[in-house]
PyMOL commands that place a pseudoatom at each C-alpha (Angstrom):
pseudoatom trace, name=CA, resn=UNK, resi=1, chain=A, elem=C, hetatm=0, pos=[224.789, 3.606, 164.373]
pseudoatom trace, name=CA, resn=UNK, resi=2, chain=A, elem=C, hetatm=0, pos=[221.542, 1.875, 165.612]
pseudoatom trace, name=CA, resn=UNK, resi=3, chain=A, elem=C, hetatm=0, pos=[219.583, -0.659, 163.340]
pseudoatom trace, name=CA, resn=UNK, resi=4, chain=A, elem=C, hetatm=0, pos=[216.832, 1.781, 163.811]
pseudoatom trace, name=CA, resn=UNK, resi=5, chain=A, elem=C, hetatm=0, pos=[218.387, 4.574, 162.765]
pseudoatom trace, name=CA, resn=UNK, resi=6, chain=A, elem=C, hetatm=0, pos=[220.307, 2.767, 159.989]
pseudoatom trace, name=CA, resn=UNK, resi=7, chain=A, elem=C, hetatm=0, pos=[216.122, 1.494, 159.009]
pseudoatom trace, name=CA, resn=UNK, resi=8, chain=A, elem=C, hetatm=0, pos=[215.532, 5.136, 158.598]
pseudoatom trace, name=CA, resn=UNK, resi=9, chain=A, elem=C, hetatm=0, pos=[218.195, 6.416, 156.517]
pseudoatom trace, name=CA, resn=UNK, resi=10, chain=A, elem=C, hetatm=0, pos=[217.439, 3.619, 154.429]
pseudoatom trace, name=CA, resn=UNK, resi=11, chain=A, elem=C, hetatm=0, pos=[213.491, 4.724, 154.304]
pseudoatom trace, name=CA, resn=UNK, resi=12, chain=A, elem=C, hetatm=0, pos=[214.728, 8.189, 153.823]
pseudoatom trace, name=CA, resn=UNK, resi=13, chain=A, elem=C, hetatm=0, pos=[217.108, 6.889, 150.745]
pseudoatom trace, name=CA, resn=UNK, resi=14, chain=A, elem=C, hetatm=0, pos=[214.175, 5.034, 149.356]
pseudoatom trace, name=CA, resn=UNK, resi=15, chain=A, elem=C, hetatm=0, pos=[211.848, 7.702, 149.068]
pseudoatom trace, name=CA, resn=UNK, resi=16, chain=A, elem=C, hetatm=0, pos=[214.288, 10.295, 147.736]
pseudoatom trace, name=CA, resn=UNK, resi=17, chain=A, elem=C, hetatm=0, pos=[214.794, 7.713, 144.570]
pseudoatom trace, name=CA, resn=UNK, resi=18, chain=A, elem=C, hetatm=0, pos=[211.293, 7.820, 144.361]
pseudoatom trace, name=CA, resn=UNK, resi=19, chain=A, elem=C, hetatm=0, pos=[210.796, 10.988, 144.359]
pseudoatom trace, name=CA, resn=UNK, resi=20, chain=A, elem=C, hetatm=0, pos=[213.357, 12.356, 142.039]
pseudoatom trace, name=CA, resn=UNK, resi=21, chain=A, elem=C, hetatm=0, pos=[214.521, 9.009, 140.087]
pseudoatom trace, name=CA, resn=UNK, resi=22, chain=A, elem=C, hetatm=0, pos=[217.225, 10.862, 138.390]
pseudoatom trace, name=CA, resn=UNK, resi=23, chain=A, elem=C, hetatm=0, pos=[220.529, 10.754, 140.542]
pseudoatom trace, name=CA, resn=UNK, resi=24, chain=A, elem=C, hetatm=0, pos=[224.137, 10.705, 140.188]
pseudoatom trace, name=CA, resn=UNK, resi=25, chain=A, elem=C, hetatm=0, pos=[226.381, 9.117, 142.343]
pseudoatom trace, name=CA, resn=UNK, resi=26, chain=A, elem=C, hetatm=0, pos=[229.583, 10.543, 142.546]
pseudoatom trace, name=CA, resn=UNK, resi=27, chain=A, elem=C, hetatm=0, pos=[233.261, 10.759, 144.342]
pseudoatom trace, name=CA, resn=UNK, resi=28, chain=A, elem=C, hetatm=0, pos=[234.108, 14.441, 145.551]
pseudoatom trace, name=CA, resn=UNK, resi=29, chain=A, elem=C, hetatm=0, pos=[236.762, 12.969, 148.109]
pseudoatom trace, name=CA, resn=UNK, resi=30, chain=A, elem=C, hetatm=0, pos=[239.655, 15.298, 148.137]
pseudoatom trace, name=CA, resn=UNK, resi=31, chain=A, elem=C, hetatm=0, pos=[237.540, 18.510, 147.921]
pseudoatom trace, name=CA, resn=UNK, resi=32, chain=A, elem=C, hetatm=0, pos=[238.753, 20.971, 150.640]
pseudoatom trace, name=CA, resn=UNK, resi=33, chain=A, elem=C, hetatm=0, pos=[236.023, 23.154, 152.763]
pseudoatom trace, name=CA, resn=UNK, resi=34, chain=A, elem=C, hetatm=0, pos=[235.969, 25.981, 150.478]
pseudoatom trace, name=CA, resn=UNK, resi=35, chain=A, elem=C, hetatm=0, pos=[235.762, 23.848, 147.239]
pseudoatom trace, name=CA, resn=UNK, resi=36, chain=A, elem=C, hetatm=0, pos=[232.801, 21.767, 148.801]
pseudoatom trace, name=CA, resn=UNK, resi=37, chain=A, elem=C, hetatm=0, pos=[230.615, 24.763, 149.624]
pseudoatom trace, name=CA, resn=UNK, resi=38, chain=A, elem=C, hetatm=0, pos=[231.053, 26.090, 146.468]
pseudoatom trace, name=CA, resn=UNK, resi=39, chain=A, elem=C, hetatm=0, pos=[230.198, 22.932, 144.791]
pseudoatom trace, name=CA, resn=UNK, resi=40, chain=A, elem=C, hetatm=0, pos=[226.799, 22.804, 147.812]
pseudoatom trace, name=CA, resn=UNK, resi=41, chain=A, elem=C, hetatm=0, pos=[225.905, 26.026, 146.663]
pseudoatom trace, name=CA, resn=UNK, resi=42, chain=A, elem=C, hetatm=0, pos=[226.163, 25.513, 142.813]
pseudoatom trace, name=CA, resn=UNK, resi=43, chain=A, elem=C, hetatm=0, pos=[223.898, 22.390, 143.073]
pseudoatom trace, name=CA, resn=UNK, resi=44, chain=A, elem=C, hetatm=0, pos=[221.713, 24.504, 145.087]
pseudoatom trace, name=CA, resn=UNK, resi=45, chain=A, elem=C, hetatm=0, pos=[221.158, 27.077, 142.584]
pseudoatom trace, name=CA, resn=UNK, resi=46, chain=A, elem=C, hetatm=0, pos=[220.828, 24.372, 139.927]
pseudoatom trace, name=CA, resn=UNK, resi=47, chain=A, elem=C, hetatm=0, pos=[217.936, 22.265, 141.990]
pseudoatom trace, name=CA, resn=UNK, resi=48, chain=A, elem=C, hetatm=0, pos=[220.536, 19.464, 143.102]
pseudoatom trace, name=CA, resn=UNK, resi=49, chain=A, elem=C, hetatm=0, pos=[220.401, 17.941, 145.927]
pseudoatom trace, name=CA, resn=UNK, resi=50, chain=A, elem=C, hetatm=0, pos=[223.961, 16.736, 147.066]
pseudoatom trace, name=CA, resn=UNK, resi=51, chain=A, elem=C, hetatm=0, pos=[224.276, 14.666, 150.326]
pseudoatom trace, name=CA, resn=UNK, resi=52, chain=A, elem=C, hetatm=0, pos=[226.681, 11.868, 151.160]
pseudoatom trace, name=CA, resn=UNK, resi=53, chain=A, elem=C, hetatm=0, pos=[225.819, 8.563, 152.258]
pseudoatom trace, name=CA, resn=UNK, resi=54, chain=A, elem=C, hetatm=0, pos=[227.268, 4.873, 153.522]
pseudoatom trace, name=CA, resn=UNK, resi=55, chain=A, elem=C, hetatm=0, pos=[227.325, 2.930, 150.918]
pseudoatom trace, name=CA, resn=UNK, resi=56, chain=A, elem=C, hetatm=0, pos=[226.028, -0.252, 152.377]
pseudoatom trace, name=CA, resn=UNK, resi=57, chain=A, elem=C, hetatm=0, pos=[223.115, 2.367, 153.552]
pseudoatom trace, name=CA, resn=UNK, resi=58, chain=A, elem=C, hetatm=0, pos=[222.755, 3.550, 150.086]
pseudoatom trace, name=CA, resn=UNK, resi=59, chain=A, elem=C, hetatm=0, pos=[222.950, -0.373, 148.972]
pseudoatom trace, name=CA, resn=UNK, resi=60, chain=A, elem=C, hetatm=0, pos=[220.077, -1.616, 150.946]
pseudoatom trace, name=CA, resn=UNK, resi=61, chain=A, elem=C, hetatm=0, pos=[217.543, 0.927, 149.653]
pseudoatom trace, name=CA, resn=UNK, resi=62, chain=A, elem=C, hetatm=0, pos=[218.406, -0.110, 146.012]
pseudoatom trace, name=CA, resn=UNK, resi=63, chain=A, elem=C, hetatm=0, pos=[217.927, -3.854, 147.129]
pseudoatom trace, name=CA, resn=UNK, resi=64, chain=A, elem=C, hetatm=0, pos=[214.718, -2.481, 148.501]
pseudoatom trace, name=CA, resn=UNK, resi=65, chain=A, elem=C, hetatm=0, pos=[213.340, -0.871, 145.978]
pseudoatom trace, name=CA, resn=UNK, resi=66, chain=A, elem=C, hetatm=0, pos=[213.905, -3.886, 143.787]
pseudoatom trace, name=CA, resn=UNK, resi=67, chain=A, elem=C, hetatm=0, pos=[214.470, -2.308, 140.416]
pseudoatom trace, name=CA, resn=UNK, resi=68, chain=A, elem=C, hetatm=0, pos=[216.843, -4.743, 138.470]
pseudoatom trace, name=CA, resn=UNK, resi=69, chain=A, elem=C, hetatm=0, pos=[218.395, -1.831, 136.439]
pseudoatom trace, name=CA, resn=UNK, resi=70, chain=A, elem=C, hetatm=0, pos=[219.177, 0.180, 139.779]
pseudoatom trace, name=CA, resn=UNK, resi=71, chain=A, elem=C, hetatm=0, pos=[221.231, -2.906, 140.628]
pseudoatom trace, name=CA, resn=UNK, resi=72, chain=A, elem=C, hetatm=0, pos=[223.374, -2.304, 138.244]
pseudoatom trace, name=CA, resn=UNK, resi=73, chain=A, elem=C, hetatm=0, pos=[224.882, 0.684, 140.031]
pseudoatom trace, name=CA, resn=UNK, resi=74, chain=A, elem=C, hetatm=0, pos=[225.908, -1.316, 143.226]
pseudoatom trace, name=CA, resn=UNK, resi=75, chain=A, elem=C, hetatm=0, pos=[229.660, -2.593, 141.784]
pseudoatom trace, name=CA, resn=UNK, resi=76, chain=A, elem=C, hetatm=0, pos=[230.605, 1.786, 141.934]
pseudoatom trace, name=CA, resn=UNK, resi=77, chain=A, elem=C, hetatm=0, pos=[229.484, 2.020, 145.458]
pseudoatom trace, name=CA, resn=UNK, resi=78, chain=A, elem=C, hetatm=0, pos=[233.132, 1.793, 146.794]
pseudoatom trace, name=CA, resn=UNK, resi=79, chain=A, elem=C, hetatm=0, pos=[234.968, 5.021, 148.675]
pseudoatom trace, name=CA, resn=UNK, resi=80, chain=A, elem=C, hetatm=0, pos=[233.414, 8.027, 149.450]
pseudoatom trace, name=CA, resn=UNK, resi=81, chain=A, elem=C, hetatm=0, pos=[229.852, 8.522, 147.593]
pseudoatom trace, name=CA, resn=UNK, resi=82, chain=A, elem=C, hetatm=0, pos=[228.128, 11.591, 147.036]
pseudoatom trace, name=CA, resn=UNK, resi=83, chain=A, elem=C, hetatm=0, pos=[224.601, 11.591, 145.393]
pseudoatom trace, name=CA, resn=UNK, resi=84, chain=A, elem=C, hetatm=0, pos=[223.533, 14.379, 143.490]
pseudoatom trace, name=CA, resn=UNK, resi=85, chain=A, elem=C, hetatm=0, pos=[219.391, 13.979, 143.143]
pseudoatom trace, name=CA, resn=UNK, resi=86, chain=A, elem=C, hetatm=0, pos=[217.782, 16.599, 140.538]
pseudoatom trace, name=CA, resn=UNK, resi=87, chain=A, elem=C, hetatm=0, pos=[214.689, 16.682, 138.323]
pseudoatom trace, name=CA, resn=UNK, resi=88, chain=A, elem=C, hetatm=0, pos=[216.363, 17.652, 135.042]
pseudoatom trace, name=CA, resn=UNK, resi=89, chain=A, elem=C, hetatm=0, pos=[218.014, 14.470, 133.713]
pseudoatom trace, name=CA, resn=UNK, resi=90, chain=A, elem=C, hetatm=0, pos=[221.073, 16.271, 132.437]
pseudoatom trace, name=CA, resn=UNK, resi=91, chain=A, elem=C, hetatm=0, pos=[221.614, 19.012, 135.222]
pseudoatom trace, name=CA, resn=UNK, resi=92, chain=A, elem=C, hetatm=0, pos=[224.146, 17.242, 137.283]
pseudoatom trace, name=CA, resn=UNK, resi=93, chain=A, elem=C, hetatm=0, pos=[225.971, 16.306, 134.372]
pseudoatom trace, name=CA, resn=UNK, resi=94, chain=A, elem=C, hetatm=0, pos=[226.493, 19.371, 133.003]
pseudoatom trace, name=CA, resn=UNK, resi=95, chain=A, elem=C, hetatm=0, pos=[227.556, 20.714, 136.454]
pseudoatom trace, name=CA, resn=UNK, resi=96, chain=A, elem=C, hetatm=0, pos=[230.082, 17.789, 137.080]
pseudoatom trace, name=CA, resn=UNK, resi=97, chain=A, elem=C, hetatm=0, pos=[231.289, 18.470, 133.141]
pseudoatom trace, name=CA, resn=UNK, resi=98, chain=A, elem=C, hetatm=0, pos=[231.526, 22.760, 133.711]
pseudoatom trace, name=CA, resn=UNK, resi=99, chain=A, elem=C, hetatm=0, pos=[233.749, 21.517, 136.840]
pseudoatom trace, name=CA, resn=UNK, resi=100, chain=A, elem=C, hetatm=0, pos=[236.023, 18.995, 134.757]
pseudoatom trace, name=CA, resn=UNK, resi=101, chain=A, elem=C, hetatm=0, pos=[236.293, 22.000, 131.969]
pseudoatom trace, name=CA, resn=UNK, resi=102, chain=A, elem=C, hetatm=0, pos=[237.223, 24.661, 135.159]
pseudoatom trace, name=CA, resn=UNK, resi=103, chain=A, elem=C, hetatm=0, pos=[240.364, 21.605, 135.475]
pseudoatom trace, name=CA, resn=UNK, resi=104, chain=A, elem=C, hetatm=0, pos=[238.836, 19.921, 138.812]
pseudoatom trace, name=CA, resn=UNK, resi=105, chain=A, elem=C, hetatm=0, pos=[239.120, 16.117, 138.739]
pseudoatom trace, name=CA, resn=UNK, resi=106, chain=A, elem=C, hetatm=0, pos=[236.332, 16.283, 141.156]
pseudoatom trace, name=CA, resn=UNK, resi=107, chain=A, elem=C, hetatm=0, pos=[233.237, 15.626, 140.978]
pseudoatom trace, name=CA, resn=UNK, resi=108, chain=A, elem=C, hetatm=0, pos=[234.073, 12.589, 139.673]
pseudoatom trace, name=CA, resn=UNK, resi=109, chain=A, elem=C, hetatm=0, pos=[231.202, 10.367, 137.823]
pseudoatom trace, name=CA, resn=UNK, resi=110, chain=A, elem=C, hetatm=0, pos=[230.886, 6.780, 138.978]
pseudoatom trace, name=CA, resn=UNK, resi=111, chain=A, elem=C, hetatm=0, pos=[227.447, 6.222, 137.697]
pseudoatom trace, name=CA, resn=UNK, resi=112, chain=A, elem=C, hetatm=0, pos=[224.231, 7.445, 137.199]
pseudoatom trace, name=CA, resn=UNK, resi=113, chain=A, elem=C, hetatm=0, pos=[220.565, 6.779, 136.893]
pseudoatom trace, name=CA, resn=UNK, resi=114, chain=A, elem=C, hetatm=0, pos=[218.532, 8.577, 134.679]
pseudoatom trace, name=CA, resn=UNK, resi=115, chain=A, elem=C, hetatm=0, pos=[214.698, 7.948, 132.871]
pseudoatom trace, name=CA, resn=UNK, resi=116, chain=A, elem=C, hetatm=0, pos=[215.001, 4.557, 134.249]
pseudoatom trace, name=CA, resn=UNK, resi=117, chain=A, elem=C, hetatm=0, pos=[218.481, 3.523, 132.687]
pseudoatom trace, name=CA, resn=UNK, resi=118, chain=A, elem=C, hetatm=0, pos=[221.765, 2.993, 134.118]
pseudoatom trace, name=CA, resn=UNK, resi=119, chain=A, elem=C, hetatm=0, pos=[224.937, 4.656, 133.239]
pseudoatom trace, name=CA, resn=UNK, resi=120, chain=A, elem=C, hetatm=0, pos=[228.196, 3.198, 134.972]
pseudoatom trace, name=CA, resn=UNK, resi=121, chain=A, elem=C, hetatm=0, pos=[231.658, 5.175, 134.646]
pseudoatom trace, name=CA, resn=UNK, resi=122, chain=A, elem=C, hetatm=0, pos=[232.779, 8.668, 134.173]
pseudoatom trace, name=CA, resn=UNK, resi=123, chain=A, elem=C, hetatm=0, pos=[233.131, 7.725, 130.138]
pseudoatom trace, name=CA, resn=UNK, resi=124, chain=A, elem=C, hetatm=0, pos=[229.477, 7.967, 129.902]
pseudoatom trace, name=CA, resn=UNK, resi=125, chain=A, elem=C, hetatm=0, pos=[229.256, 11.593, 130.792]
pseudoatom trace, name=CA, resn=UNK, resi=126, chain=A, elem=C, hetatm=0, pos=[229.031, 13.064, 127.225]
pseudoatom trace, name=CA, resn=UNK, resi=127, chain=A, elem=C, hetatm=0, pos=[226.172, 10.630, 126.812]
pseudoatom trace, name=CA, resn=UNK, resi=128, chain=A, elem=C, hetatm=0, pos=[224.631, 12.220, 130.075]
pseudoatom trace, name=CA, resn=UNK, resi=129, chain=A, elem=C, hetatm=0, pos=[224.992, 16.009, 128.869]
pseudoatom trace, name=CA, resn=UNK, resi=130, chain=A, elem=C, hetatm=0, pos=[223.478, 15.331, 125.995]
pseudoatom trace, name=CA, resn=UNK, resi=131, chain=A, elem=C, hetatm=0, pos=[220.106, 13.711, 127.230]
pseudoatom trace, name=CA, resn=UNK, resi=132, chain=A, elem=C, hetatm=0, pos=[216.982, 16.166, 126.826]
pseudoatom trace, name=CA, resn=UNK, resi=133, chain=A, elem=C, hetatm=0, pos=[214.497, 16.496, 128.898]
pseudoatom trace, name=CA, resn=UNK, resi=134, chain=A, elem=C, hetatm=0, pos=[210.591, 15.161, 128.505]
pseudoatom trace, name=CA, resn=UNK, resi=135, chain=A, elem=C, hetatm=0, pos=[209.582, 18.680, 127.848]
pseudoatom trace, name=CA, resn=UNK, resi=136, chain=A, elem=C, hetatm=0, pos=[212.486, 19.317, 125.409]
pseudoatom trace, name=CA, resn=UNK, resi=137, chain=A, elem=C, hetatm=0, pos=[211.785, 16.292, 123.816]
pseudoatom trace, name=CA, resn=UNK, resi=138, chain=A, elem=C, hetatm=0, pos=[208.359, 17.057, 123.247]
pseudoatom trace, name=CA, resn=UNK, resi=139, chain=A, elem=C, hetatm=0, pos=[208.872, 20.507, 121.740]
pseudoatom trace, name=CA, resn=UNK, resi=140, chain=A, elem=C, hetatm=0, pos=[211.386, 18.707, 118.994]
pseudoatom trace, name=CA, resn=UNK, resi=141, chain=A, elem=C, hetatm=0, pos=[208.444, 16.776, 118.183]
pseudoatom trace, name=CA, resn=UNK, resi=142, chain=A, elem=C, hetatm=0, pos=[206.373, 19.856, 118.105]
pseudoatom trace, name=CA, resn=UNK, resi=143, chain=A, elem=C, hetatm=0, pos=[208.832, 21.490, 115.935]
pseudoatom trace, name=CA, resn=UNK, resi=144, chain=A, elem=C, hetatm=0, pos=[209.078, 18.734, 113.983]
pseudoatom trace, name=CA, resn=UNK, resi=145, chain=A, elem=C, hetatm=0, pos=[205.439, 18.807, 112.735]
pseudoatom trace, name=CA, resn=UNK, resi=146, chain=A, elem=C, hetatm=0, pos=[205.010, 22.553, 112.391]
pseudoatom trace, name=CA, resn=UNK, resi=147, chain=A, elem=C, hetatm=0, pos=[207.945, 22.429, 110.279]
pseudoatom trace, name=CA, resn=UNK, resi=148, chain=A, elem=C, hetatm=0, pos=[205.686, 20.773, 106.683]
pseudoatom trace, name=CA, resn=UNK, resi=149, chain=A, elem=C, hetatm=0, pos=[202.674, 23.443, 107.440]
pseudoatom trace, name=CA, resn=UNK, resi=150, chain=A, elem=C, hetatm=0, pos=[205.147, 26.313, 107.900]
pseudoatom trace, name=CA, resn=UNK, resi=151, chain=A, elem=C, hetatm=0, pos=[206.714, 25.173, 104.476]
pseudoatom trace, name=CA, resn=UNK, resi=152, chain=A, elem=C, hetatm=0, pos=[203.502, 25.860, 102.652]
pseudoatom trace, name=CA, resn=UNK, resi=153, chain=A, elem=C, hetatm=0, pos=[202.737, 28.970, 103.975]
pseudoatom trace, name=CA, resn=UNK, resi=154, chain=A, elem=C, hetatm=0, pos=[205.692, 30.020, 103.542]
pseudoatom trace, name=CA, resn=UNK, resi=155, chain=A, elem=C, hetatm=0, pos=[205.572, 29.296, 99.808]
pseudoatom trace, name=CA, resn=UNK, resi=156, chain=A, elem=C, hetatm=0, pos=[202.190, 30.093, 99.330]
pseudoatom trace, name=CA, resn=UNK, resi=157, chain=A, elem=C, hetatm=0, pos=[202.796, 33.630, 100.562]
pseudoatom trace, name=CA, resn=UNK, resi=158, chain=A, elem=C, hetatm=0, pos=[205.948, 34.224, 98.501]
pseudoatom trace, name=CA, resn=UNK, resi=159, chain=A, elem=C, hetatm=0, pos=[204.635, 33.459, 95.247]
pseudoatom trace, name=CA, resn=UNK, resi=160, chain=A, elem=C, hetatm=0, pos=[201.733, 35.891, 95.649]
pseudoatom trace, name=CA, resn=UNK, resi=161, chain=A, elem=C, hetatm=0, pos=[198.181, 35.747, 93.816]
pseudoatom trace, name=CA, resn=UNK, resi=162, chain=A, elem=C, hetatm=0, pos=[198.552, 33.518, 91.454]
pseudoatom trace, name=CA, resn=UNK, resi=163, chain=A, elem=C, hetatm=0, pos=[199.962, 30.366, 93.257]
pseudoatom trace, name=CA, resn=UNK, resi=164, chain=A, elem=C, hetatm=0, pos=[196.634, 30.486, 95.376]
pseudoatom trace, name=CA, resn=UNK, resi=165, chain=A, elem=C, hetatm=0, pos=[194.399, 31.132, 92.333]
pseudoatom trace, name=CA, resn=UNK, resi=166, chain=A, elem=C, hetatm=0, pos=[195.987, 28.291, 90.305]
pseudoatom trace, name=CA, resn=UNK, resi=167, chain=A, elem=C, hetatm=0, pos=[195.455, 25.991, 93.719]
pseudoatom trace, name=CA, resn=UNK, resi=168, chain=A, elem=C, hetatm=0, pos=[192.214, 26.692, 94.425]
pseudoatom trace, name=CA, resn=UNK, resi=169, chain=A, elem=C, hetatm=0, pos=[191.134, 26.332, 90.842]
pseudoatom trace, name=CA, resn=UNK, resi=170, chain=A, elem=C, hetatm=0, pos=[193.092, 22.574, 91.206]
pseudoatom trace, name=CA, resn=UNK, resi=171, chain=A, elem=C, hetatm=0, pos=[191.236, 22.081, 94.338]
pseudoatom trace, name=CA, resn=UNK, resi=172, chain=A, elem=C, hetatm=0, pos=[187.589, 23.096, 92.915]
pseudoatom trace, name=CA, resn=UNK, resi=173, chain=A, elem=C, hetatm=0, pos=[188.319, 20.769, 89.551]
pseudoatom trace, name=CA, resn=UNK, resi=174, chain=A, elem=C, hetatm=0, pos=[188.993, 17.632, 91.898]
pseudoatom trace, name=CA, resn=UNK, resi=175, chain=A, elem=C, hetatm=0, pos=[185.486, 18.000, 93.208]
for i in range(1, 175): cmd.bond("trace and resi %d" % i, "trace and resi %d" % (i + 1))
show_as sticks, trace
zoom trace
């Protein structure tokens, strides 16, 4: 391969981290024709973008990116890499998990990054499945807070009349 064409697989590595900066990088070695279109065509339908890369490619657009916790990643780029790209934090992982369930060894995990951390080895794949979103997250917290106000209401409404008279009577006697 050229130097210039190795420059621009490199680019084109660096941008897609920037782009989507939640990837998983992965071993499907072993996976025959059928099993790896199946696996190209699940990711598709879940908004993952699967391609395989060199590893020294892959290598020298984390060194170029310069993130020290995306440099944690480089002692699993050994043997055949896959890199599964997605928005969702936890979609690849569940995928690679509902394969492992199905009794496929691969995908295989060998690391991942996701909302700026770094995960190394297939052991941390619960922890992976189990991260929520920034929009999930958000409506816990929304949840959260509704959950007092509801309360009230609730209680207000199911002791009828005279709850609200004897609170508004409190209310009127603190001013």
């Amino acid at each position: 391969m050229k130097k210039e064409l190795k420059n621009q697989v490199i680019e084109a590595i660096s941008a897609q981290i920037q782009e989507c900066p939640n990837f998983y990088i992965t071993d499907i070695a072993g996976l025959n024709a059928e099993q790896t279109s199946k696996l190209r065509r699940d990711c598709f339908e879940q908004g993952i973008k699967l391609c395989v890369v060199k590893n020294t490619l892959f290598e020298k657009a984390i060194e170029k990116l310069g993130i020290d916790e995306l440099k944690l990643l480089l002692p699993v780029l050994a043997g055949n890499t896959a890199i599964m790209f997605a928005e969702g934090p936890a979609v690849p992982a569940k995928l690679i998990k509902k394969y492992n369930k199905a009794g496929s060894e691969k995908p295989l995990l060998k690391g991942a990054y996701v909302q700026e951390c770094a995960f190394v080895g297939a052991d941390k794949l619960d922890e992976l499945v189990a991260i929520k979103s920034k929009e999930e997250l958000i409506g816990d917290i929304i949840m959260l807070l509704q959950s007092p106000a509801r309360n009230v209401i609730s209680a207000l409404q199911n002791a009828g009349g005279s709850t609200i008279a004897g609170l508004v009577k409190t209310l009127s006697e603190k001013e």
